[in-house]
N, C-alpha and C positions, 0 to 999 in steps of 0.2 A: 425577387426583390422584396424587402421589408414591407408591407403594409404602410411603415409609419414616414416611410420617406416622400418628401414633397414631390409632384406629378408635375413635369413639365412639358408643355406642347411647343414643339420645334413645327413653323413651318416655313418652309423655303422651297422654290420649284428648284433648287439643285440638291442633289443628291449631294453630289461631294461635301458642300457646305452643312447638310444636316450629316453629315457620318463626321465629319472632324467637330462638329459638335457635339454631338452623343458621344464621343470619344474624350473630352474632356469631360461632361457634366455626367456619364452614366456611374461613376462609382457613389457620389453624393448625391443623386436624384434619379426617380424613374422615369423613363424616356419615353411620351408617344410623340410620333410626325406625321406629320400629312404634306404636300406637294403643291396645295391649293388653298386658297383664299376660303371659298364656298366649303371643304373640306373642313377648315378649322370651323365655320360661325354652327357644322351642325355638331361638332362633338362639344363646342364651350357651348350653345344652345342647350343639349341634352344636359349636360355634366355629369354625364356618366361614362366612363370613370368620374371621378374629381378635378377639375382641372386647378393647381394653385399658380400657375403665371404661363406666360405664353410668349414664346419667343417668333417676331414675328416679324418677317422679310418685308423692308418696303417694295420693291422691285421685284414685281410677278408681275407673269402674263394674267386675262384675263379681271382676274381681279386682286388689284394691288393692294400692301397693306393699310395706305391711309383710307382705300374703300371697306376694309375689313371693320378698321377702328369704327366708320361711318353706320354701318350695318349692326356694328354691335350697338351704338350708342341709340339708333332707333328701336331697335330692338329689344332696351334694357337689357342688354347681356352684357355692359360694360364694367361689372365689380371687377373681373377677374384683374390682376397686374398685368400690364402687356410690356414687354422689352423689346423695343423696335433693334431692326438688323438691319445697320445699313452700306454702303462702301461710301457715303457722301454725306455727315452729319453736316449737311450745311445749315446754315442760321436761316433760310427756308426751310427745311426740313424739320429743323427746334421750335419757330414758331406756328409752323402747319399741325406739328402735335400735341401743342399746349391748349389745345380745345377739347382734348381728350383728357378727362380726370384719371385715368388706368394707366396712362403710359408715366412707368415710373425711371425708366434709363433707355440709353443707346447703346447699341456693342459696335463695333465695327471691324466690317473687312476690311483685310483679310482677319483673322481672327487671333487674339493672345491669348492663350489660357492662363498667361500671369495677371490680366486685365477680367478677365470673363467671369474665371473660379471663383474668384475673390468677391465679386463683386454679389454673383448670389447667393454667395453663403451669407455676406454679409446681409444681404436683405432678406433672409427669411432666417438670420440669429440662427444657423448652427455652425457646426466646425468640421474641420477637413472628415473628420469620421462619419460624419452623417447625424452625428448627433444635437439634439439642441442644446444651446448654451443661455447660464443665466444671466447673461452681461452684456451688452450688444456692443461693449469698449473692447471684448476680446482681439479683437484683431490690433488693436494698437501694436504696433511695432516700430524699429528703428529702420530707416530707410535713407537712399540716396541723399544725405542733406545739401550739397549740391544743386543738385538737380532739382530737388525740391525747391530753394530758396529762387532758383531761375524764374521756376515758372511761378511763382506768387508775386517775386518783383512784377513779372512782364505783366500779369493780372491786374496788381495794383496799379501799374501806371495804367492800363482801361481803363478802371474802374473810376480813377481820380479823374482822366483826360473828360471822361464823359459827366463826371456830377461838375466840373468846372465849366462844361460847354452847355449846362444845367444853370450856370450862375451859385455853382454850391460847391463847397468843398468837402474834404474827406472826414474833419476833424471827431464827428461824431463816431464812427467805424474805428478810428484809431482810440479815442476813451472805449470803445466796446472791448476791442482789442487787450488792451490794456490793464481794463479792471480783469480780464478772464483769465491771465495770468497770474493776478494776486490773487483770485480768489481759489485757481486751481493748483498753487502753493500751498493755499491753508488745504484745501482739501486733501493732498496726497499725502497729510501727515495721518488721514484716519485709514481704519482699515478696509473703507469700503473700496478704495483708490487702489485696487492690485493692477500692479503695470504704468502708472501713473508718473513715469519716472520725468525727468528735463525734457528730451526731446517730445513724450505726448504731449507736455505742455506747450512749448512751442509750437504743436502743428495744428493743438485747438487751437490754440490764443490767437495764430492767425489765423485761422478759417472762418473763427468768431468775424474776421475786419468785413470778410464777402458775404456772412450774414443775406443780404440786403440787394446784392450785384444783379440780381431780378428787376429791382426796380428800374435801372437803367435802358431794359427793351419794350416796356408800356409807356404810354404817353403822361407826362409828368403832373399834369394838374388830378389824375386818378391815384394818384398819393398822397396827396393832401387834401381830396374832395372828403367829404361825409358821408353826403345823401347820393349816395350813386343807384344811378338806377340797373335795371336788373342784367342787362346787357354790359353793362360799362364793372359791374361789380365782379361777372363772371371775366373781365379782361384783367382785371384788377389783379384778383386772386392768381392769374397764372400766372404773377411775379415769380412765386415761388417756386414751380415746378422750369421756368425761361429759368433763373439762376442756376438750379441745379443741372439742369442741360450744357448751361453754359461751360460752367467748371467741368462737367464729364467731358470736355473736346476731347482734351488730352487725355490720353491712351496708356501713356508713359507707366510704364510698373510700378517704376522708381517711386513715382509719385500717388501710386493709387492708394498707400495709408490715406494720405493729406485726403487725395477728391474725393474719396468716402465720406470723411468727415465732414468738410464744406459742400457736399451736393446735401448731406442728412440736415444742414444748417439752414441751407437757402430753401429748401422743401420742405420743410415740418416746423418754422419757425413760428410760425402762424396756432401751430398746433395749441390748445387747452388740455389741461391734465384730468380737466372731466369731460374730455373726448368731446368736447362744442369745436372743436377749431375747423380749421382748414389747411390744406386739403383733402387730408384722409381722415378726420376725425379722430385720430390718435390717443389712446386715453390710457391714464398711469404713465406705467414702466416701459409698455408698447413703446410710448417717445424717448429716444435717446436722451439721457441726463442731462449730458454737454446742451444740448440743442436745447434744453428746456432752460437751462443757467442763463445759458445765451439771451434767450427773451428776456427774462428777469432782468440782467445788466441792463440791456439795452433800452428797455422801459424806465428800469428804476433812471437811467442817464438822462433820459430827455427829459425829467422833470429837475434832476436835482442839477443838473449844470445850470439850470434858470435861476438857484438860487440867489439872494443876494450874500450871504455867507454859508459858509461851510461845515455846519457841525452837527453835533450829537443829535441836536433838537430836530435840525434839518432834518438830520438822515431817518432817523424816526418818523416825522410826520410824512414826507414822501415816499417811505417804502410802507405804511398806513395805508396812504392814497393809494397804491397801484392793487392792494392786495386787498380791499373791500369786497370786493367781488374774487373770493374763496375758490372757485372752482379753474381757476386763471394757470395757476403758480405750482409744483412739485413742494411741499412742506420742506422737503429734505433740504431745494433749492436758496431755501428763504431762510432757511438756519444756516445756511454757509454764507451767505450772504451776510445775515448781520454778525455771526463770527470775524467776519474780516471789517468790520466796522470802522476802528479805527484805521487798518491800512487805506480800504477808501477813501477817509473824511482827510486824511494826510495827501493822498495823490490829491486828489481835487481842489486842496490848498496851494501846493509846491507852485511858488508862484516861478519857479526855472520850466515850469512847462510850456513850451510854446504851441501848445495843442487848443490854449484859450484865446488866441490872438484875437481868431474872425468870432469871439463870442459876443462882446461885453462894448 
């Protein structure tokens, strides 16, 4: 096998379960496994080979893998990515692993390789051939729109039922929404937008609305505190990786364009383009574009919907404000942004919008 192909460590005490995995992932990746908990912590301990993520069975004898994740995290051997395998992604199992900074997805038994493939290639940006890719939007495609729209309905009514039993409504997620539509209109007329067609726009613009859908499994005053302390900070931050967990439940093929994109949203949104953010420190083009836009909106939003009118002068001195601090925002992001300038200062006016009701 190539030298240059990523190395992944399969472990699971069943055999069957690692051969039908090496059987999906072995043409785009080189494959080692081990059977054991204690197995895995001494070849990711050495890193020799190289280990680049690790697939890794909750459900072992001996030693299980939320003891693994434990052992690595005392140990400092927790860079590596870990992909938990599980038959039971329950909302125990999503919030037992958000104390772990590594674990970046779930797979689950029994296993899809229309679920699986997809999902690593997409997180380590290459393509079905093995090779890397310079676009991390490659995979956009057109999918079940059906099926798709199902499950973001049943989402958003979550998402809403739980910010309402909060005493808060949606309306801010639906302006996020919204503007990421206009502003990824104007973008898909340039050339950097290859594949950019109606349908990617629709399945950002809504993934753009869950953004956020992390905040609803932390406790609510750790959202709007400031000074958190150091424990309360580190529950804080696993907003983003509970979101992204959240959205991967579903399994569904159909829909795996869409939770790509809303797991990269609710995980990395936090992220800075001079790699300060969180969770992964993500710096540049490393962070998804979309995901970086996304911020921007949503920032630029929560200042400029407090305006008391809506224009040119506004738009300028609030997106001034957000972007003092230089190291925050993609350049690229902040020129398509005030490209759509005018469409902006328009929605935000359209007084038929009833998205301003619980504002003003």
């Amino acid at each position: 096998m190539s030298s240059l192909r990523k190395r992944l460590l399969i472990v699971d005490d069943s055999v069957i379960d690692r051969e039908i995995l090496k059987n999906i992932l072995q043409d785009n990746f080189e494959i080692m496994e081990t059977d054991n908990g204690y197995n895995a912590l001494e070849i990711i301990s050495k890193n020799i080979p190289h280990i680049d993520a690790v697939l890794l069975d909750i459900s072992m004898p001996v030693l299980d893998g939320f003891n693994v994740l434990r052992l690595m995290k005392e140990n400092g051997i927790d860079k590596t990515p870990v992909i938990l395998i599980t038959s039971e992604a329950t909302k125990e199992n999503v919030q037992k692993s958000s104390q772990y900074s590594n674990v970046s997805h779930f797979i689950s038994k029994p296993f899809n390789a229309g679920v699986i493939l997809p999902r690593l290639l997409t997180m380590f940006n290459i393509d079905a051939s093995g090779a890397s890719t310079p676009e991390k939007d490659s995979y956009l495609s057109k999918s079940n729109t059906e099926e798709i729209s199902q499950y973001i309905e049943a989402l958003r009514e979550l998402f809403k039922a739980c910010l309402i039993n909060r005493g808060m409504d949606d309306s801010r997620y639906i302006r996020t929404s919204d503007l990421m539509e206009i502003v990824l209109k104007e973008y898909s007329r340039s050339s950097d937008a290859a594949g950019l067609d109606n349908n990617n726009i629709m399945l950002i613009s809504q993934a753009a609305y869950f953004y956020d859908i992390g905040s609803i499994l932390i406790p609510y005053n750790l959202m709007e505190e400031k000074n958190l302390t150091s424990n309360d900070r580190v529950l804080y931050e696993s907003h983003t990786s509970l979101g992204a967990r959240l959205v991967q439940l579903n399994t569904s093929p159909s829909c795996s364009h869409f939770i790509k994109i809303c797991e990269d949203m609710c995980l990395h949104h936090h992220e800075r383009f001079d790699g300060q953010g969180f969770p992964n420190g993500l710096k540049g083009q490393n962070n998804y574009f979309y995901t970086q836009l996304c911020r921007l909106i949503s920032e630029f939003d929560s200042i400029f919907i407090g305006r008391k009118s809506f224009n040119e002068y506004q738009f300028d001195f609030v997106l001034k404000e957000i972007t003092i601090d230089s190291g925050i925002f993609d350049p690229k992001a902040i020129d398509l942004l005030i490209k759509c300038k005018e469409s902006v200062i328009l929605y935000y006016s359209s007084s038929s919008s009833d998205i301003f009701n619980n504002i003003f």
